[in-house]
C-alpha positions as CSV (number, residue, x, y, z in Angstrom):
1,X,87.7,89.9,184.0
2,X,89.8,92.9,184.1
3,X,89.6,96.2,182.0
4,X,90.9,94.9,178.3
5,X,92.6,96.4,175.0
6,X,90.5,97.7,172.5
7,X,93.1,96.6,169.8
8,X,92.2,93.1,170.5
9,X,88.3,93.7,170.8
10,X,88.6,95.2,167.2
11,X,91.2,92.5,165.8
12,X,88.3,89.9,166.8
13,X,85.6,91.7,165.4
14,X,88.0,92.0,161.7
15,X,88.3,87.9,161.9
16,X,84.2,87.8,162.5
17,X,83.0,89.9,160.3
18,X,81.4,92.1,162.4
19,X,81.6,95.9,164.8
20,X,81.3,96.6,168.2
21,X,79.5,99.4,169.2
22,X,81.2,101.6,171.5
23,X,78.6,103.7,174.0
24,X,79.3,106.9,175.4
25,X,78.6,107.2,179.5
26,X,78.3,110.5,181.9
27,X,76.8,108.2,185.0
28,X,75.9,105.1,186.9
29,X,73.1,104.2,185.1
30,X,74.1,104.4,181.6
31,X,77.0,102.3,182.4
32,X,74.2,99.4,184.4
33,X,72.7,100.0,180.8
34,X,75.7,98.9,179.0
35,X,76.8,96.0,181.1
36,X,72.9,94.5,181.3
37,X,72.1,94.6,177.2
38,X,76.3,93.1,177.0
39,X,75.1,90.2,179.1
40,X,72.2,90.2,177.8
41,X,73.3,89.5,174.2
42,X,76.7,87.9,174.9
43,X,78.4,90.9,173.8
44,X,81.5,92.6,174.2
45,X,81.6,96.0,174.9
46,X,83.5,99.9,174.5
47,X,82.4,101.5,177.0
48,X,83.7,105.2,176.3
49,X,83.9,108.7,177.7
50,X,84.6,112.1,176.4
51,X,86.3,114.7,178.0
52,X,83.2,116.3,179.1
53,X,82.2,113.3,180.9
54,X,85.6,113.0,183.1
55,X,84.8,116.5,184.2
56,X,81.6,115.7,185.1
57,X,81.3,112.5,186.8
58,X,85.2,113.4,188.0
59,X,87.8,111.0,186.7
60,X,87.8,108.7,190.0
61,X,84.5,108.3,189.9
62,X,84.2,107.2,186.6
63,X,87.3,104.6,186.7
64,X,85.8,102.9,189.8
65,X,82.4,102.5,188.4
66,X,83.9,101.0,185.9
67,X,86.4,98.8,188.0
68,X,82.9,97.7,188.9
69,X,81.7,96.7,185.7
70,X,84.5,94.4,185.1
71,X,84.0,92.7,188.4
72,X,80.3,92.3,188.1
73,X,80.2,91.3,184.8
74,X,83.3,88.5,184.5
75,X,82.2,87.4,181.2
76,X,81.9,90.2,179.3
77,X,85.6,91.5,177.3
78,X,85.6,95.1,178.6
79,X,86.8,98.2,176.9
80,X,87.6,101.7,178.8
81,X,87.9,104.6,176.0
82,X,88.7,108.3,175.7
83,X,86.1,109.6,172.8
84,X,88.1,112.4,171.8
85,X,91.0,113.5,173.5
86,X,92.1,116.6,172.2
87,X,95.6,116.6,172.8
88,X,98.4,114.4,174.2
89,X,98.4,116.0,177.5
90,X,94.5,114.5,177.6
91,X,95.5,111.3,176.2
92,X,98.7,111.0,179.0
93,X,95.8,112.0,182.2
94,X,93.4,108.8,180.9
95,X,96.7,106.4,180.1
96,X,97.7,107.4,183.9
97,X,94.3,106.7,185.2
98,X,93.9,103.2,183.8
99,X,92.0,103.6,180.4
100,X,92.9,101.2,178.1
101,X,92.0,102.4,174.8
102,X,92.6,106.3,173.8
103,X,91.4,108.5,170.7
104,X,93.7,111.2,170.3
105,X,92.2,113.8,167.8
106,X,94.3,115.1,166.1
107,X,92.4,116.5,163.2
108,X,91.2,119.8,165.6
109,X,94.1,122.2,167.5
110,X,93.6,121.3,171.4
111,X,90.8,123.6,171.1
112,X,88.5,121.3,170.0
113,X,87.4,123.4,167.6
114,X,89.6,124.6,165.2
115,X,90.7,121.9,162.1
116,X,94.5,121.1,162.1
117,X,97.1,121.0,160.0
118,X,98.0,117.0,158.4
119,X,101.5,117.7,160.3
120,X,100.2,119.0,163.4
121,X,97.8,115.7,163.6
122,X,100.7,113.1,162.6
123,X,102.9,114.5,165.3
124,X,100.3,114.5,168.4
125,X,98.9,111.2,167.1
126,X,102.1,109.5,166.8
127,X,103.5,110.9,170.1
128,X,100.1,109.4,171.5
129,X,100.6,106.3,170.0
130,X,104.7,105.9,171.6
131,X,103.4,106.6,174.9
132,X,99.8,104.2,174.8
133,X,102.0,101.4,173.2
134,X,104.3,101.3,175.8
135,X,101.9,100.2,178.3
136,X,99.7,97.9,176.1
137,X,97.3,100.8,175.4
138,X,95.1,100.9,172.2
139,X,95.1,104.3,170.1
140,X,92.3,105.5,167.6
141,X,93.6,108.5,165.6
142,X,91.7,110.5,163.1
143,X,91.5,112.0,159.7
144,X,89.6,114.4,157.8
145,X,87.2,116.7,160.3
146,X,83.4,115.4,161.6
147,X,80.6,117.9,162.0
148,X,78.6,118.9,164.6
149,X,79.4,119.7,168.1
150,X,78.9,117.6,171.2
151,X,80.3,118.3,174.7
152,X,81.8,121.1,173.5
153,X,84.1,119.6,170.8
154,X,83.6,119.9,166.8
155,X,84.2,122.0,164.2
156,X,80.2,122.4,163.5
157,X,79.2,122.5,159.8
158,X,78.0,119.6,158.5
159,X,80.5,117.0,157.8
160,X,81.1,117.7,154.4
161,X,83.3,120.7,154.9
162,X,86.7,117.9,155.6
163,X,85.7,114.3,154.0
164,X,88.5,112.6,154.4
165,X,90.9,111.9,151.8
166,X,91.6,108.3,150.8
167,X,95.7,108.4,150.3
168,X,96.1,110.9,153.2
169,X,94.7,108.7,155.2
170,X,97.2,105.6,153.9
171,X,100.1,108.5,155.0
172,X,98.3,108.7,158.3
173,X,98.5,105.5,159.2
174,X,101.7,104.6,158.0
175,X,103.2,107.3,160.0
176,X,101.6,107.2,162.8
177,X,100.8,103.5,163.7
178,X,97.3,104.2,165.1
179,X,95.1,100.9,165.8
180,X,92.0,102.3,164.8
181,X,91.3,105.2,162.6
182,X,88.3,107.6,162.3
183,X,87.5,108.6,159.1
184,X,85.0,111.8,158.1
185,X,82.4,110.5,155.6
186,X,79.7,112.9,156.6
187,X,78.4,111.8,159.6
188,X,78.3,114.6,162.5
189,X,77.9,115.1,166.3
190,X,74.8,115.5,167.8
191,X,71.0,114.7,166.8
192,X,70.7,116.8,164.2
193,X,72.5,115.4,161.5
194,X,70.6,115.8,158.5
195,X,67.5,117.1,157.3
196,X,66.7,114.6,155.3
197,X,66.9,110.6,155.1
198,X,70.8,110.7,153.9
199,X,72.1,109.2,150.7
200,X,75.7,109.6,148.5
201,X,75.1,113.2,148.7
202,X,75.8,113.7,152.5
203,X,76.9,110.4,153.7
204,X,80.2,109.4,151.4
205,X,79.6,105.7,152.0
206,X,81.5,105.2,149.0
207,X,84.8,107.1,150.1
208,X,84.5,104.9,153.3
209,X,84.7,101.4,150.6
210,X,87.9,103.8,149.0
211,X,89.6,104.0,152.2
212,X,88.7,100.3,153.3
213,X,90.1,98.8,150.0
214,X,93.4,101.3,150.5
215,X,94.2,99.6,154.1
216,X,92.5,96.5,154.2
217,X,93.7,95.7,158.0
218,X,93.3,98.8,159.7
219,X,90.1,99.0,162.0
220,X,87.6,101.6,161.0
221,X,85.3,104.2,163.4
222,X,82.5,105.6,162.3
223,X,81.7,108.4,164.7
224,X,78.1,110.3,164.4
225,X,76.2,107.1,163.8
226,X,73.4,107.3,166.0
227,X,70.7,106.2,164.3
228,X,68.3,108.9,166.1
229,X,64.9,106.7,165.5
230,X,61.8,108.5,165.1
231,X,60.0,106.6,167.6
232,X,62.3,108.1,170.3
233,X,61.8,111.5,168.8
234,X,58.1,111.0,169.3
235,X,58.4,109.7,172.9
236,X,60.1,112.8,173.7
237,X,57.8,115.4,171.9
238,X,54.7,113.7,173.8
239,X,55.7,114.3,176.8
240,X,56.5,118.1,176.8
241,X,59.7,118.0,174.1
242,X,60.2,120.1,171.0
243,X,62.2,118.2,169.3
244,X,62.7,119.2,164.9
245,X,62.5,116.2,162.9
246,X,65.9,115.1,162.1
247,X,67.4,112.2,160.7
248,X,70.8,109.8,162.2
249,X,72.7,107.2,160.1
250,X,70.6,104.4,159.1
251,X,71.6,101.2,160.4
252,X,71.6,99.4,156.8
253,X,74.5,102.2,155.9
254,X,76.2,100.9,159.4
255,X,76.2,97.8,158.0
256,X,77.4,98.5,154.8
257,X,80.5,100.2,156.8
258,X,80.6,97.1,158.7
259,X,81.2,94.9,156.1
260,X,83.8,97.1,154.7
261,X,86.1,97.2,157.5
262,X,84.3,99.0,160.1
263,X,84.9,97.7,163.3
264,X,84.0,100.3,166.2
265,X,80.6,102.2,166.0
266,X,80.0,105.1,168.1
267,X,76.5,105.7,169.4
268,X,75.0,108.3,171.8
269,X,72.5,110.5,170.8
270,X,70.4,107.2,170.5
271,X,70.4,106.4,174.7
272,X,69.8,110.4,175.4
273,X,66.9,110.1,173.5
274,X,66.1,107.1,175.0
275,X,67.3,108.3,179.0
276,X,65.2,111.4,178.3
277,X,61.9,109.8,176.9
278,X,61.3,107.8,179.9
279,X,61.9,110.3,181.9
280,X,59.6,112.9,180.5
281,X,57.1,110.0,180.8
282,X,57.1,109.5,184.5
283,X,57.3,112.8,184.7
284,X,53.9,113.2,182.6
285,X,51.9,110.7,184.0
286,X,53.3,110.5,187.5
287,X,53.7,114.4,188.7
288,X,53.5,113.0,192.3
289,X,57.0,111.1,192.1
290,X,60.1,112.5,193.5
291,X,62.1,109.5,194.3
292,X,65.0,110.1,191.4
293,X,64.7,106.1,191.2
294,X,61.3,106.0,190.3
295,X,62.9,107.5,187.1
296,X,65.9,106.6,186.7
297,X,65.2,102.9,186.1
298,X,63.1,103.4,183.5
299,X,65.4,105.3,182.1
300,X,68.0,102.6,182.6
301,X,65.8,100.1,180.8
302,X,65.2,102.1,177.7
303,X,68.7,103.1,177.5
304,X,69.6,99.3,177.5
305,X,67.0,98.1,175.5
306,X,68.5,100.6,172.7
307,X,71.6,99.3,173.3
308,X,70.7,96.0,172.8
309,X,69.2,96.4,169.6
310,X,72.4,98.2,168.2
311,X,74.9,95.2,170.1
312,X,72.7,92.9,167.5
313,X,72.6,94.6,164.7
314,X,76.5,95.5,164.6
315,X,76.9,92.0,165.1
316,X,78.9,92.0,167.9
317,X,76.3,89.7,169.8
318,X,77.4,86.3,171.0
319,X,80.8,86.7,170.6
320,X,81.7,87.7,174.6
321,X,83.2,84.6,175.3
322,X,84.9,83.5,171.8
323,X,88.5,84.1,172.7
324,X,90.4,84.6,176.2
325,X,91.5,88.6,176.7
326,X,95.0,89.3,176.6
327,X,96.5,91.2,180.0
328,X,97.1,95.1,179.3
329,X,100.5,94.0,180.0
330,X,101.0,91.5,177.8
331,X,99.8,93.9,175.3
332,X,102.6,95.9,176.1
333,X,104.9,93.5,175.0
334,X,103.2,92.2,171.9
335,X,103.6,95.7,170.4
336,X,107.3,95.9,171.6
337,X,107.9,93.7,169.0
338,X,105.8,95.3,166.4
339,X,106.3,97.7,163.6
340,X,104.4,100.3,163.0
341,X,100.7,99.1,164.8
342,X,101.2,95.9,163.5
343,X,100.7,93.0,166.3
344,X,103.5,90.0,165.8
């Protein structure tokens, strides 16, 4: 099966009544991760990387592996996304490589850091969206500033400082035609999100059901939503870690997004806990090793047993082989003959 549009993954999920989880990747393994727990589950997938990733594993590297994913795994409806392009220029490099899904985010300058101004993000976002459209792409666009940094992108703080605002974000989309958008209800980068177990103080779960009842048919993103499970934590601090206690996004307020409109997840503080834990293990228990596999698949395995877990509690399980996927290309033509995002 080749590489397919997010737009239609999402669009899917909308008519079942449940999210796909999309799963950040820097390497081989994480990627094996993914594609094992997708099988495993029946599941289809967003497999996703940031800008810090492409410079990492180098863009070729990356595409190919992933090339590889959709040959190995056939059955499983396969998503290629850039989490957080931070300008067009970005977004243009990943459409030219062969991603079929972009975020362009727009609510920081191309610094990554700094917030932006409504017009700035409207302009870049819908420049994004022209150019993406054109060859079938899928765009995610956001509103309203997450906390936190991660990769080296975020405006820190803590997620409260720019919650987004329910009519901007009807203006947004109306002007920009974005097939997804990301919406700041607290939630932050990183694994320290809160302090506490988070409730309508910190996580604005109800300006989320606002937003959701304001467009009705435009896919949601919550980003930040590892879950950050205490169990991991501990793995990690037994074996040599000093980790603070800190607290992710319960899955029951996930699901609560879910089943008001929110149809991609974004998750990856939860499989670097998970990577890092085993490792730490066989590091503990087996100083003697060397061999970076006697590590690395354990690492693999927790990593997609997490994932797992997540692919079953958005939902998204059993539903790989619902529906045929529709050609990049014949995306392309489908939004031709749309108006304003919306798929004829």
């Amino acid at each position: 099966m080749p590489l397919v549009s997010m737009r239609q993954l999402l669009d899917e999920a909308a008519k079942g009544g449940y999210g796909v989880g999309a799963f950040n990747v820097n390497n081989m393994e994480q990627i094996q991760a993914i594609m094992e727990a997708a099988r495993d589950t029946k599941s289809p997938v967003i497999i996703q990387a940031s800008r810090g990733a492409r410079s990492y594993s180098q863009d070729k590297f990356l595409y190919h592996l992933m090339l590889a994913a959709a040959e190995l795994y056939p059955e499983i409806p396969l998503v290629m996304h850039l989490d957080h392009g931070n300008s067009v220029e970005t977004c243009k490099s990943a459409i030219e490589l062969g991603f079929t899904s972009v975020m362009m985010d727009g609510s920081l300058m191309p610094d990554g850091k700094t917030p932006s101004s409504f017009e700035y993000n409207v302009d870049a976002t819908r420049q994004v969206v022209e150019m993406a459209h054109a060859k079938g792409v899928t765009v995610e666009g956001e509103i309203g500033v997450l906390g936190g940094i991660e990769d080296g992108h975020g405006a820190g703080g803590t997620g409260l400082e720019h919650v987004t605002d329910p009519q901007q974000a009807v203006e947004f989309v109306e002007k920009t035609g974005v097939d997804a958008l990301a919406i700041a209800i607290g939630t932050s980068h990183g694994a320290y999100k809160f302090n506490k177990k988070p409730d309508g103080s910190v996580l604005k779960m109800d300006v989320l059901i606002q937003i959701h009842k304001r467009l009705p048919h435009t896919h949601l993103v919550m980003h930040g939503s590892s879950s950050v499970p205490k169990d991991l934590q501990d793995i990690i601090n037994q074996y040599g870690g000093h980790l603070k206690p800190t607290w992710g996004v319960p899955v029951e307020e996930i699901q609560l997004g879910i089943r008001n409109g929110v149809r991609k997840i974004n998750v990856d503080t939860d499989n670097r806990l998970a990577i890092t834990g085993a490792i730490r293990k066989v590091f503990a228990e087996t100083p003697e090793k060397f061999d970076p596999r006697d590590y690395l698949k354990p690492a693999r395995e927790a990593m997609k047993k997490v994932v797992a877990l997540r692919m079953t509690q958005f939902g998204q399980a059993g539903h790989a082989g619902d529906y045929k996927p529709v050609p990049i290309e014949e995306m392309a033509k489908k939004y031709k003959k749309a108006e304003k995002g919306v798929l004829v």
